[in-house]
Backbone bond lengths (Angstrom), bond angles and torsions (degrees), N, CA, C in turn:
res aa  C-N    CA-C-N  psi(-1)  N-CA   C-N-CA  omega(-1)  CA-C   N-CA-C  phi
1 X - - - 1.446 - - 1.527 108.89 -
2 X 1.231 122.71 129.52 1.191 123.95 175.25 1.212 125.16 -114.29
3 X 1.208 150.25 138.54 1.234 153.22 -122.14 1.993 91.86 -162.46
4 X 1.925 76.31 121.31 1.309 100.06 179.93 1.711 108.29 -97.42
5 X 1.566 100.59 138.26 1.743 115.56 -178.90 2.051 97.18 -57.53
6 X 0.863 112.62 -43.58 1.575 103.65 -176.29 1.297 109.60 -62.22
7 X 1.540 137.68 -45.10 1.401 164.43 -160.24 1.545 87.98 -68.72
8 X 1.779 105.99 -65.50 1.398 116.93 -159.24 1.826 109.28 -61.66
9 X 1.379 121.85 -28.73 1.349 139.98 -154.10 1.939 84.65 -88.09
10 X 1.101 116.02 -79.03 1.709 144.00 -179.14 1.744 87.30 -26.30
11 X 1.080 105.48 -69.91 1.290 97.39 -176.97 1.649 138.26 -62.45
12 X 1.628 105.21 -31.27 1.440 123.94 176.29 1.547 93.77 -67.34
13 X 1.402 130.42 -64.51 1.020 111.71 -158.32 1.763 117.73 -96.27
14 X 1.089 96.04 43.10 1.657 116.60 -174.61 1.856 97.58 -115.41
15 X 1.160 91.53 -22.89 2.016 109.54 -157.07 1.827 82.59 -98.21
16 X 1.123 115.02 -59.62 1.688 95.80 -174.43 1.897 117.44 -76.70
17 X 1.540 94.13 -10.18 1.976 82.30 -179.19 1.592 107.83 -89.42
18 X 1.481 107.00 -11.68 1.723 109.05 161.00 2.111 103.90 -79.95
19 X 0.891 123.82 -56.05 1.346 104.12 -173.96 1.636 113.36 -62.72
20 X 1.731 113.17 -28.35 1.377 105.20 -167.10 1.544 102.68 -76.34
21 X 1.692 131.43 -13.36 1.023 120.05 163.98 1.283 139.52 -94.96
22 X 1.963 102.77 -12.81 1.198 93.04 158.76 1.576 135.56 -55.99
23 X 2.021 103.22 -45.94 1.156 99.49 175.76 1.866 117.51 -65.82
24 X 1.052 111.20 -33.14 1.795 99.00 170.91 1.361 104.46 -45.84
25 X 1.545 126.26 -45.97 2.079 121.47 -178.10 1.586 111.05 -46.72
26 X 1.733 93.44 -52.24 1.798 91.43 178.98 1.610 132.43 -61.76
27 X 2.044 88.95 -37.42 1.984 94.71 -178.65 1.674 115.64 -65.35
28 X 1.991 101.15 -34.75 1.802 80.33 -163.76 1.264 70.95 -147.06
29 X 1.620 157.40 47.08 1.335 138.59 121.53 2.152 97.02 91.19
30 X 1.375 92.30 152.30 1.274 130.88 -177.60 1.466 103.08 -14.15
31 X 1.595 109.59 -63.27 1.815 113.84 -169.43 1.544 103.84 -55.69
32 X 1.215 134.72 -38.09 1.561 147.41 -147.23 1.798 78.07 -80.01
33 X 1.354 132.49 -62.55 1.757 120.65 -155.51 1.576 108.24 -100.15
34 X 1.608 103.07 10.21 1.695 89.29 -178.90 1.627 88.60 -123.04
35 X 1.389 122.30 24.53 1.643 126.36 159.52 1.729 116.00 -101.99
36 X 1.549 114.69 -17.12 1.055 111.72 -171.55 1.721 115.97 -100.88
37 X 1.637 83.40 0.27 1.727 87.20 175.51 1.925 112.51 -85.13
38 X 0.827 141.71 -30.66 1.491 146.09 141.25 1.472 125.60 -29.47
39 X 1.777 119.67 -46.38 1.002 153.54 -155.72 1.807 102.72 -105.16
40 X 1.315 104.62 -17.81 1.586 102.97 167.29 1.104 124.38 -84.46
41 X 1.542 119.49 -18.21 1.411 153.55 -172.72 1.457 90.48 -66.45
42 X 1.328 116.34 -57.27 1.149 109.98 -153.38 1.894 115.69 -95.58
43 X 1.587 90.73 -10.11 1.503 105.39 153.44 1.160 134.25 -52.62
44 X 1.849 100.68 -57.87 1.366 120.16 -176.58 1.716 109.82 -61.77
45 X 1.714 104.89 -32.87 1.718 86.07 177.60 1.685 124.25 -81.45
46 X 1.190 101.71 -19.09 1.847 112.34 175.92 1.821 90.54 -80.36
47 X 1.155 144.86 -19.68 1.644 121.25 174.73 1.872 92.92 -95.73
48 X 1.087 131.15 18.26 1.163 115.72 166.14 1.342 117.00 -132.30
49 X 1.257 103.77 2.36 1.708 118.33 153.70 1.469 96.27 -76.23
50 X 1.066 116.85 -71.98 1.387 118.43 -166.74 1.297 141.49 -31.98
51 X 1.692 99.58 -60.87 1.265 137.66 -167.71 1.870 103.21 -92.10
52 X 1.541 117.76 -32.36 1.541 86.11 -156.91 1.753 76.62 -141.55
53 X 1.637 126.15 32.96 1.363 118.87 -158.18 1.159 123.54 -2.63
54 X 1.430 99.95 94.79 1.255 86.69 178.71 1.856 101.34 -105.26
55 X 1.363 145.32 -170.83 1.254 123.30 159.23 1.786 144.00 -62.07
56 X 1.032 122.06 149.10 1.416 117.88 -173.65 1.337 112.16 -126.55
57 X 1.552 85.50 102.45 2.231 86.91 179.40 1.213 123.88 -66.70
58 X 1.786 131.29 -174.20 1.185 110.95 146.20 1.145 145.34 -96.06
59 X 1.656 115.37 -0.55 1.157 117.71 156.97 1.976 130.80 -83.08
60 X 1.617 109.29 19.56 0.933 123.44 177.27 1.708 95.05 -98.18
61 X 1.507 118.22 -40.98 1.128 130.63 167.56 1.728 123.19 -39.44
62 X 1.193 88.59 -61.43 1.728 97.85 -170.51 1.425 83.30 -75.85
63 X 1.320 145.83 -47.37 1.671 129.97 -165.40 1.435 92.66 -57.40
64 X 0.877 135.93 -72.15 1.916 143.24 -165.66 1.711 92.42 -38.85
65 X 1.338 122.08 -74.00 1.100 125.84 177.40 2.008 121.33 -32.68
66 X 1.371 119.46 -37.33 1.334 126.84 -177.66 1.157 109.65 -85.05
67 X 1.327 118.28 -53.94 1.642 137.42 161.38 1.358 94.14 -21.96
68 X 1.173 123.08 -94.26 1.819 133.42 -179.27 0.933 131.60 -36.81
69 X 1.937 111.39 -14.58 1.197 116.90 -176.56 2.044 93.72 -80.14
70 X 1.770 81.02 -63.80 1.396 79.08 -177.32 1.538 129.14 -50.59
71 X 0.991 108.72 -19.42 1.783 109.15 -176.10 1.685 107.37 -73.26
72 X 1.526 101.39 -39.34 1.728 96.55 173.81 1.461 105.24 -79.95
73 X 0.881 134.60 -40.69 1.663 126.81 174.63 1.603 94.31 -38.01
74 X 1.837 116.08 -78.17 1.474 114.45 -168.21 1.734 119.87 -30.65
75 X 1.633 88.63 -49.48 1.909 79.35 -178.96 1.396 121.91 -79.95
76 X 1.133 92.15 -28.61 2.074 96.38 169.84 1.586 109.46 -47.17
77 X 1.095 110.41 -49.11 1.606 117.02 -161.36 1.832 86.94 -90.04
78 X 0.930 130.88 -47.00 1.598 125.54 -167.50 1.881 92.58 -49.37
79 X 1.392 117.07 -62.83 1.396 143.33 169.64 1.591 108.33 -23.99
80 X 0.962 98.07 -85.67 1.648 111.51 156.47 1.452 104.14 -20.90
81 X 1.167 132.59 -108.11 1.695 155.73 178.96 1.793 88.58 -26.82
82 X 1.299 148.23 -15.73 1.245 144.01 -172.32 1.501 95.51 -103.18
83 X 1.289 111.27 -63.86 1.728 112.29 164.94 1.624 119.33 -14.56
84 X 1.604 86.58 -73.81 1.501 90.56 -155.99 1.819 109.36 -97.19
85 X 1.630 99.80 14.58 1.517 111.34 152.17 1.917 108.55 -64.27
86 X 1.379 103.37 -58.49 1.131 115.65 -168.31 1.480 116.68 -53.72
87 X 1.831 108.86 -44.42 1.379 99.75 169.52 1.554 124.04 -73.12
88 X 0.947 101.64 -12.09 1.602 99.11 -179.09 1.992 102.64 -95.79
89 X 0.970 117.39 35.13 1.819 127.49 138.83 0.957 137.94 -119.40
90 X 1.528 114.21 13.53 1.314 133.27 172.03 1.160 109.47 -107.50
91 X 1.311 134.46 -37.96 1.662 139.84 158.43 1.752 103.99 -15.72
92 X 1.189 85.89 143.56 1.695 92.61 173.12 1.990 98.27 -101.94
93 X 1.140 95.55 160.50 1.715 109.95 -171.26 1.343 125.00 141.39
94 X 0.965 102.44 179.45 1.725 102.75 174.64 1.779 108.85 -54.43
95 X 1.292 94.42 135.76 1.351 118.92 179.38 1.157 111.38 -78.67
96 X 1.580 127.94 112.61 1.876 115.48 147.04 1.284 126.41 -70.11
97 X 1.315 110.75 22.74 1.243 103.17 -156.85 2.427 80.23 -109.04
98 X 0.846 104.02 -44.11 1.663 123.62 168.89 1.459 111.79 -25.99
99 X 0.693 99.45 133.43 1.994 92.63 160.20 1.638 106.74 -125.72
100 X 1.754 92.98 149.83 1.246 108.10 -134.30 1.777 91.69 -152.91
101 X 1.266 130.46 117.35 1.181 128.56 -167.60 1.644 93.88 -58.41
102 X 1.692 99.33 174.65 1.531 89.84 177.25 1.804 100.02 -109.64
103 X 1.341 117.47 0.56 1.212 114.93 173.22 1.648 127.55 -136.67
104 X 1.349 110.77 108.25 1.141 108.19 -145.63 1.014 113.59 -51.37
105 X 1.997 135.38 -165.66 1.211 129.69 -135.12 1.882 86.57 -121.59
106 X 1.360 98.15 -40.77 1.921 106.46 161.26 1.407 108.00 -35.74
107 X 1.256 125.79 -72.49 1.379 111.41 -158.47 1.551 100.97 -83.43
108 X 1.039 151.13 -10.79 1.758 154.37 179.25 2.398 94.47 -65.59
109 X 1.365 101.91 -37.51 1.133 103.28 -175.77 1.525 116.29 -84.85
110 X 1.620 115.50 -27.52 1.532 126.81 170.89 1.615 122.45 -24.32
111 X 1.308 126.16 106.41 1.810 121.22 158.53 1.714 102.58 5.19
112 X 1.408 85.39 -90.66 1.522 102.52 -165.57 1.868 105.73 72.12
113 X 0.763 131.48 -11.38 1.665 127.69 166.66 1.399 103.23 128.33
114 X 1.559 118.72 -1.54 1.619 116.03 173.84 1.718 133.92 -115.81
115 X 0.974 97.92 167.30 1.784 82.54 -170.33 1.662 109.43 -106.85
């Protein structure tokens, strides 16, 4: 069996963008690997400006530019929503952490029409 360098490449780096996103799912959850798929787009055209010149329009420009906007907005606000997760488990109050019937002990004792 012989094994082709294009075959061999296609596949290696097919094999690390599934592990490098699984582990992004485990470190910081769902929003973190379904923001960088948009944002690769705009990778892939600056490494092919770069790397193999190829041309660079300006509406490839302004897309890269919005892309980035939105991607720092997403983590700012994800960031945010992690923040003020955190302060709100330090609050004193009822515990979720407790168990707690789901129907109180008042109405279990109620008539209700029987004796």
């Amino acid at each position: 069996m012989k094994i082709y360098p294009a075959e061999f490449t296609l596949g290696t780096g097919f094999s690390l963008g599934v592990v490098v996103h699984t582990w992004g799912l485990h470190l910081k959850g769902p929003v973190y690997v379904s923001i960088f798929k948009p944002l690769s787009i705009a990778i892939a055209a600056a490494m092919s400006f770069i790397f193999l010149g190829d041309a660079l329009y300006l509406g490839s420009i302004i897309g890269a530019i919005i892309l980035s906007i939105g991607f720092y907005a997403v983590i700012w606000a994800k960031a945010k929503e992690d923040l003020s997760e955190d302060s709100f488990c330090g609050s004193p109050g009822p515990s979720s952490d407790r168990k707690s019937p789901l129907l109180d002990s008042s109405l279990g004792s109620s008539n209700n029409g029987t004796t």
